[in-house]
C-alpha positions, -999 to +999 in steps of 0.1 A: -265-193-370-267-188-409-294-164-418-318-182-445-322-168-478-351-185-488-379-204-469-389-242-484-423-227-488-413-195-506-393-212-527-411-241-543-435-215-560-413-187-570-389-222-586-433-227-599-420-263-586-432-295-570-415-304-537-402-339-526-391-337-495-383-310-465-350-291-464-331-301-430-311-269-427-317-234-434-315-226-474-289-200-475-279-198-512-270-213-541-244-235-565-240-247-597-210-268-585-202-289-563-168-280-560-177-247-545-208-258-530-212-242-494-237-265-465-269-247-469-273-241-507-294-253-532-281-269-561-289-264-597-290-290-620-280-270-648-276-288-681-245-271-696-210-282-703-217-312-677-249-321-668-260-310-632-281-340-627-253-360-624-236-346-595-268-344-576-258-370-552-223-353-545-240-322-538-263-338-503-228-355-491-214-316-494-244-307-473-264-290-499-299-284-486-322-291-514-317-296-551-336-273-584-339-309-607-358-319-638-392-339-634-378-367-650-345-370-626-341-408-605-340-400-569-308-416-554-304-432-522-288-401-500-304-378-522-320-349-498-350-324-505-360-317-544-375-293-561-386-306-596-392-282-626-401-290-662-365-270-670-340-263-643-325-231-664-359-218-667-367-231-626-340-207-621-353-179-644-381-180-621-364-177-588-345-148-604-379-129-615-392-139-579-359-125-563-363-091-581-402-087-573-396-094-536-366-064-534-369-025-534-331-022-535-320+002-561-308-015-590-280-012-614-267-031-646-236-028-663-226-041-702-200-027-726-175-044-750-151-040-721-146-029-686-181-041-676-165-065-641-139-039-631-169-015-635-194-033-618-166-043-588-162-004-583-198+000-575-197-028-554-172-012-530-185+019-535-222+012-527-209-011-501-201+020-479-232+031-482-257+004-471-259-033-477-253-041-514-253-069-536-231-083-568-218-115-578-178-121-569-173-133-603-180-124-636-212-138-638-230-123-670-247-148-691-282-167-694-275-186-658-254-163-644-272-131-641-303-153-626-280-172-603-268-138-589-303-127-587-316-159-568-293-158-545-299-118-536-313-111-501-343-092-499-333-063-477-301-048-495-303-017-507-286-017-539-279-044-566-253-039-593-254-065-625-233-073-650-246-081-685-227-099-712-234-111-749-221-123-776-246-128-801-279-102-805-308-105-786-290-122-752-290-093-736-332-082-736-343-115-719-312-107-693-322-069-685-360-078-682-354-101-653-326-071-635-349-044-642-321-016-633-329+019-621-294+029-640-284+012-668-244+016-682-230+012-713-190+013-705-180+016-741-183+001-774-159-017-794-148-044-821-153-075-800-172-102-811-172-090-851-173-127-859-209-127-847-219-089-855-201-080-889-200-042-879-196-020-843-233-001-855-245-036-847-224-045-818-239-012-808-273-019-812-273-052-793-258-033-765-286-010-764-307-038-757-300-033-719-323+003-721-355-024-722-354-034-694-351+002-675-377+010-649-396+040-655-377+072-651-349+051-655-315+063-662-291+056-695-252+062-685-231+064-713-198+071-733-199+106-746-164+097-763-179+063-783-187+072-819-216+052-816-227+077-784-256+092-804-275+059-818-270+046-781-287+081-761-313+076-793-326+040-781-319+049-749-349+074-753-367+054-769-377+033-734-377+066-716-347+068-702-331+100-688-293+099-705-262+108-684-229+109-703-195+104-694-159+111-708-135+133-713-154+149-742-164+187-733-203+181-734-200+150-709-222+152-679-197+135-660-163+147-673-127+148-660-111+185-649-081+169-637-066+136-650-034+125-635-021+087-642+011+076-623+021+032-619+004+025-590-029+046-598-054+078-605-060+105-590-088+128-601-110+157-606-141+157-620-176+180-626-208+171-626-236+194-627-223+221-609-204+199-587-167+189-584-150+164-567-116+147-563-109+112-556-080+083-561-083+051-577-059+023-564-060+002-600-037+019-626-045+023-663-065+048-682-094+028-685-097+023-651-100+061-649-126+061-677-149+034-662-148+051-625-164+084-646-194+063-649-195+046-615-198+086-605-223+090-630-242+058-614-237+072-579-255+099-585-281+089-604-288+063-570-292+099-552-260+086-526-237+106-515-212+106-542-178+120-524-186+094-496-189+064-515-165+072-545-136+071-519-140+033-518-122+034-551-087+043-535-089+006-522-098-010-557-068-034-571-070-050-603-079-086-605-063-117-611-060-120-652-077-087-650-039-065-644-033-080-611+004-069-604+028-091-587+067-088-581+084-118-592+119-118-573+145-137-593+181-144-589+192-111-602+164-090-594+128-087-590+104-085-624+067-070-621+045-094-638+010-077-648-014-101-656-038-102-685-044-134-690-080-136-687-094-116-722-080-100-748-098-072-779-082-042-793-093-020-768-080-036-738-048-045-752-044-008-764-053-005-720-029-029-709-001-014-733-008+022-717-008+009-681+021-013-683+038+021-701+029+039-666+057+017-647+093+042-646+120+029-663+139+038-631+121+013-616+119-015-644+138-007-674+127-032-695+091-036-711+081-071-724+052-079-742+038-113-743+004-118-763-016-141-773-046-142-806-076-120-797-107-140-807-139-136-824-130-105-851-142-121-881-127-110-908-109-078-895-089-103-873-058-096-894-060-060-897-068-055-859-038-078-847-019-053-875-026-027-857-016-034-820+020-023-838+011+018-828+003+005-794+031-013-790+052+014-803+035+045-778+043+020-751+078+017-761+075-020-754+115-037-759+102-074-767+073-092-778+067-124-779+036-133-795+018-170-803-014-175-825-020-179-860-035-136-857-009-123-836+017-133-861+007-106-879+018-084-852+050-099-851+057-093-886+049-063-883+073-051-854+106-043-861+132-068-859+148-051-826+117-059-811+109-093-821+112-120-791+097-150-804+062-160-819+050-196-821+013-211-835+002-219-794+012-202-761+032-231-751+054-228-784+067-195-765+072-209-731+107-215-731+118-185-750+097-159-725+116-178-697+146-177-711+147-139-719+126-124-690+154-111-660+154-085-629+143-055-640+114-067-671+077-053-662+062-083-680+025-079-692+009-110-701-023-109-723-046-125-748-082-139-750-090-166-730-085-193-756-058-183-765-044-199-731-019-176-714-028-180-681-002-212-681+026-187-690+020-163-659+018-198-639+053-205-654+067-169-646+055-170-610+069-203-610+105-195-621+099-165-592+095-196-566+124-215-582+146-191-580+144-183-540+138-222-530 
């Protein structure tokens, strides 16, 4: 039998709720969809894209246990146990803060511009080893998801890891005060989200927000490389907190004595203290390298055994959209498709560029680019989208073929030899990536998510499936 989360009469208050009804089945979570809803979890009426309330009804005949609804909501014929709240986002706030008081697990967030989930996944496996840990599957950072991951924490794991994201200042304090880590990291900082910020000082700043909601004694891990590394250890102290830094700068805490990157992974050496240690990461790409500096960092800061747990980052593979690798076997050969798809900034296309550059040309021989607008650089857009031409050229990328009104100016500024095609939308370059790509291409696919380029890794593992039916 499903262990319960929650009892009914724990929580009605912590939801600070009026009940109709009893729950017929154990509570044992919780959804904001139906379409993933499990038998036993509570769901939240969220108003959002869609409004919650209206799905209410399909949520019982999934076997949902209860529902978190407004006070105002029409119980339906069919409709099960309710909990009714003046605001179902701020019902769920409430379980969240509930969730965190009722825990003595050891708690850790995560934010940065980029490799926050990869970062937070890698302490996931690697506190996993150590004793029962929880984090969300999925990237979920924002004003519902970091309390839906909260609410549905048990209350006897050991360690918690949290991811934290923003776009806009001030999202992040209300975020960190209901996690209230232990460790707090900031992964790096970079030029994402300039349409909102204006500058990186400011991009910084609202990162720093995370440090609020420390614990006393708390620790700050971050980038010794970051030029902002200074203003962020300053705030940092600010709310007391003890900074640990990481990088391959030579007055990081945490910093790397050996640094090997081959195509399929890491392998490394690095000092702490007066400690050394070597370990393997199964995700390839530089980045991956730099974010597993902090998840040491992290480790010890917890007080765990650090060499134990950090070997759970041999198993790590990168995540669908995320550099997920896949061999496409067509008629005359088989292509390696790395996929990108999900988000796109200058730093992690600079990333992707670098790993995909780690595949031998005895192996592949061909390098194909195919990249779609990053989004939300304000007016820097053009310059950054410029700029990916150095990347493109240390990677010694063949053939790009680019779509968006901003990567066009990438394209015109690559040499003619290295031009594939470039059209306003991703679909506009469908055809001619199809077309060109052939046994032997390492294909990377990448761009933010707007820019929809997840349909053109569908259409390369497509032509994959095509070709052996």
């Amino acid at each position: 039998m499903t262990r319960a989360l929650w009892t009914w009469d724990s929580l009605v208050p912590a939801a600070i709720g009026m009940a109709e009804g009893v729950p017929s089945q154990p509570i044992t979570g919780f959804s904001i969809d139906t379409r993933s809803l499990q038998p036993g979890e509570v769901f939240v009426a969220l108003r959002d894209v869609r409004d919650g309330h209206d799905f209410v009804l399909e949520a019982f005949r999934r076997g949902a246990s209860a529902a978190l609804v407004e006070m105002a909501y029409r119980k339906a014929d069919g409709d099960g146990a309710l909990i009714r709240v003046d605001d179902v986002l701020q019902g769920l706030r409430s379980i969240a803060a509930a969730a965190r008081r009722r825990t003595d697990a050891r708690i850790v967030a995560v934010t940065g511009s980029v490799g926050k989930t990869g970062t937070k996944e890698a302490l996931r496996r690697c506190l996993s080893l150590m004793a029962p840990t929880h984090a969300a599957e999925k990237s979920f950072n924002n004003h519902w998801g970091v309390p839906l991951t909260l609410a549905r924490m048990p209350a006897d794991v050991r360690y918690g890891v949290f991811e934290i994201g923003m776009n806009h200042a001030g999202e992040i304090t209300p975020l960190t005060a209901l996690v209230r880590p232990h460790v707090a990291i900031v992964t790096t900082v970079e030029p994402v989200h300039l349409e909102f910020f204006g500058t990186t000082d400011r991009i910084a700043e609202a990162k720093a927000e995370i440090f609020s909601g420390l614990e006393p004694g708390g620790v700050a891990v971050l980038p010794r490389d970051n030029p902002h590394f200074e203003l962020l250890a300053a705030r940092a102290a600010v709310h007391g907190a003890r900074v640990v830094s990481f990088g391959r700068h030579e007055n990081a805490d945490v910093r790397p004595e050996q640094w090997v990157l081959d195509a399929e992974g890491s392998d490394l050496t690095v000092r702490f203290g007066d400690r050394l240690i070597s370990y393997r990461i199964g995700a390839p790409g530089a980045h991956q390298a730099q974010n597993s500096l902090a998840v040491v960092a992290a480790l010890d800061a917890l007080g765990v055994d650090v060499e134990a747990a950090i070997s759970a980052l041999a198993e790590v593979r990168a995540a669908k959209g995320r550099g997920e690798r896949s061999r496409i076997d067509l008629v005359d050969g088989p292509l390696l498709l790395i996929d990108e798809s999900y988000n796109a900034n200058p730093a992690s296309m600079r990333s992707a560029l670098e790993a995909m550059a780690t595949v031998p040309r005895a192996q592949y021989q061909r390098r194909i680019a195919v990249l779609g607008d990053m989004l939300e650089l304000g007016e820097a857009s053009g310059d950054l989208h410029a700029g990916l031409s150095a990347p493109v050229e240390a990677a010694e990328v063949d053939l790009v073929f680019a779509c968006g009104p901003n990567m066009q100016r990438l394209y015109e500024a690559l040499p003619a030899s290295r031009r594939g095609a470039w059209a306003p939308a991703s679909d506009g370059i469908r055809d001619a990536v199809l077309g060109n790509v052939r046994g032997g291409d390492v294909v990377v696919v990448k761009g933010s998510l707007g820019s929809r380029m997840a349909p053109l890794v569908d259409a390369l593992v497509a032509k994959g499936q095509e070709a052996r039916a």
